[in-house]
C-alpha positions as CSV (number, residue, x, y, z in Angstrom):
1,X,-18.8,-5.9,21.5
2,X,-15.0,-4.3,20.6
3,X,-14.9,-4.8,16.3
4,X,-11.9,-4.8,14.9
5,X,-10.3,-4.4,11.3
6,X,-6.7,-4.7,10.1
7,X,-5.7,-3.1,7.0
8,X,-2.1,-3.9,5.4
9,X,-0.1,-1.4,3.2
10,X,2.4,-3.0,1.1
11,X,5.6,-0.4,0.1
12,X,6.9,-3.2,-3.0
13,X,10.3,-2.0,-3.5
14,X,12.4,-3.6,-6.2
15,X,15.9,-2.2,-6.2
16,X,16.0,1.8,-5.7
17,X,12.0,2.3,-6.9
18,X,8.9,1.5,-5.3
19,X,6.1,0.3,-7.2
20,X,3.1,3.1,-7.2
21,X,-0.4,2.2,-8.3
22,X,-3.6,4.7,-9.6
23,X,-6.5,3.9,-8.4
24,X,-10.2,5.5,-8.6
25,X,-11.4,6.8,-5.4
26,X,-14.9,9.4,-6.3
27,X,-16.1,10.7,-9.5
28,X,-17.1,13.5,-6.9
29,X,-13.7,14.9,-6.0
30,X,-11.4,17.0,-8.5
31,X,-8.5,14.2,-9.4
32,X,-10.9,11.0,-9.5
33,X,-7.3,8.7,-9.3
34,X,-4.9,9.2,-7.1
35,X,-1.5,7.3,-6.8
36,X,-1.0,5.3,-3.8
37,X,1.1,1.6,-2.9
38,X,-1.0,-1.3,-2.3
39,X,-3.5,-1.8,0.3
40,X,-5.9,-4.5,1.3
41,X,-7.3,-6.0,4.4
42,X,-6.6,-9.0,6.5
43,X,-9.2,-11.7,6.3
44,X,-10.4,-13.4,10.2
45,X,-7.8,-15.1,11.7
46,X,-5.1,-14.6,8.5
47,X,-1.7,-12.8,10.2
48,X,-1.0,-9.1,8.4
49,X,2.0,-10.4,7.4
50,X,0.5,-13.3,5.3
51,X,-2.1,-10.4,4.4
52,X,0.3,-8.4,2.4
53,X,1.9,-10.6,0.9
54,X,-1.4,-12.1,-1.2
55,X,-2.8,-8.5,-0.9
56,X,0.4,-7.4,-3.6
57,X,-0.2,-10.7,-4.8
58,X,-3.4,-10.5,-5.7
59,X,-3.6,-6.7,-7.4
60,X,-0.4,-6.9,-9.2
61,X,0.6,-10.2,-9.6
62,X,3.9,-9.8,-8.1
63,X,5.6,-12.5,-5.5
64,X,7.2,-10.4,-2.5
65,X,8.3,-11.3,0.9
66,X,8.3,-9.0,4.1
67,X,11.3,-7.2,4.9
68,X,10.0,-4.7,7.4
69,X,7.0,-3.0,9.4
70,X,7.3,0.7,8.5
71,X,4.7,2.0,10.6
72,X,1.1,2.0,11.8
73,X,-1.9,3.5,12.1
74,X,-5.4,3.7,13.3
75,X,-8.9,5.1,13.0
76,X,-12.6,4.9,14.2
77,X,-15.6,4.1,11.9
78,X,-18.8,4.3,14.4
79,X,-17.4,1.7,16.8
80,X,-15.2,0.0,14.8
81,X,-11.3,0.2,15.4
82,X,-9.4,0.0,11.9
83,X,-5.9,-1.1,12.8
84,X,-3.4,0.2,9.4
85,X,0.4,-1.4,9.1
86,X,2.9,-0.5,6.2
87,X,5.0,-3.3,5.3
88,X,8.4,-2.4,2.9
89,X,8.2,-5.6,0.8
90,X,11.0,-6.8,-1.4
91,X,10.6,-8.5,-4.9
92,X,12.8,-9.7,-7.2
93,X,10.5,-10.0,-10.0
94,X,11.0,-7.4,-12.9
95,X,9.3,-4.0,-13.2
96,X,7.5,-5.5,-16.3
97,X,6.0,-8.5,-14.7
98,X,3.2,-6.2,-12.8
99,X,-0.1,-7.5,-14.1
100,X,-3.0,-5.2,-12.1
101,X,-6.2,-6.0,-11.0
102,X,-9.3,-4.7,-12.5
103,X,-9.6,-2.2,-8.7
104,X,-6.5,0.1,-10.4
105,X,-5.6,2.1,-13.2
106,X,-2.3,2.1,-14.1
107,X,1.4,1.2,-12.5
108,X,4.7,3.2,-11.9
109,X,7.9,2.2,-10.5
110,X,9.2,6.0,-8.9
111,X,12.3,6.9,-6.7
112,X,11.8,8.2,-3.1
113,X,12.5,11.2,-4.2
114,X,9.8,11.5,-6.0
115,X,7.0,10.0,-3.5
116,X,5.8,14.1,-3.0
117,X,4.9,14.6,-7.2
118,X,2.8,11.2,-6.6
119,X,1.5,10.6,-3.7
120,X,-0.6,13.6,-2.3
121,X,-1.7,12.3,1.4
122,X,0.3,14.4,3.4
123,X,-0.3,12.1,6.7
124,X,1.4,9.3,4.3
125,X,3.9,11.1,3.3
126,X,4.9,11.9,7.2
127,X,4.9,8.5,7.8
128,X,7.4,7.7,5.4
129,X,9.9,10.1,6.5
130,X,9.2,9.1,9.7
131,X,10.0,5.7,8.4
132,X,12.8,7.5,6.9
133,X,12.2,5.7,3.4
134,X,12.8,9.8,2.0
């Protein structure tokens, strides 16, 4: 039997900045926190889009609504297909109003420009100049 897994990526943007968060990912590894944008999964039979939007929701606090599909992704665990999309989501809330879940560290509202000093996957960062958000 074919498993399958979407994940969701929300990209929160709020005028010219896009909300970063730290979380922990090993105490094994050198840099124990890294900074990425929000990320969840999509519970059975919920639509990514709806996903997203309570994933942001849910680690942050912040409201947001879909604007676009940025791009996607996938990848094999054993034999189960993990299906990734990055959403850009808009909010109107202020930069102040982020409230983060106990899963992350700490919050930073950064310029495109600036995606390379924070965000250290080089796939990702592909994937948004593909997306052409830099």
């Amino acid at each position: 039997m074919n498993k399958y897994r979407i994940l969701v990526k929300g990209i929160v943007k709020k005028n010219n900045k896009y909300l970063t968060v730290e979380k922990w990912y090993d105490d094994n590894i050198v840099e124990p926190y890294q900074w990425e944008f929000i990320d969840g999964e999509a519970e059975f039979g919920e639509s990514p889009d709806k996903a997203v939007v309570r994933t942001i929701q849910e680690q942050t606090g912040l409201i947001t609504e879909v604007d676009k599909v940025l791009y996607t992704w996938t990848f094999m665990i054993g034999s189960e297909c993990n299906l990734g999309l990055a959403y850009l989501c808009l909010t109107e809330q202020d930069e102040d109003d982020v409230m983060l879940s106990e899963d992350l560290h700490d919050a930073k509202w950064i310029e495109a420009m600036d995606f390379e000093n924070y965000i250290h996957n080089k796939r990702m960062l592909e994937d948004l100049e593909k997306a052409e958000l830099y």
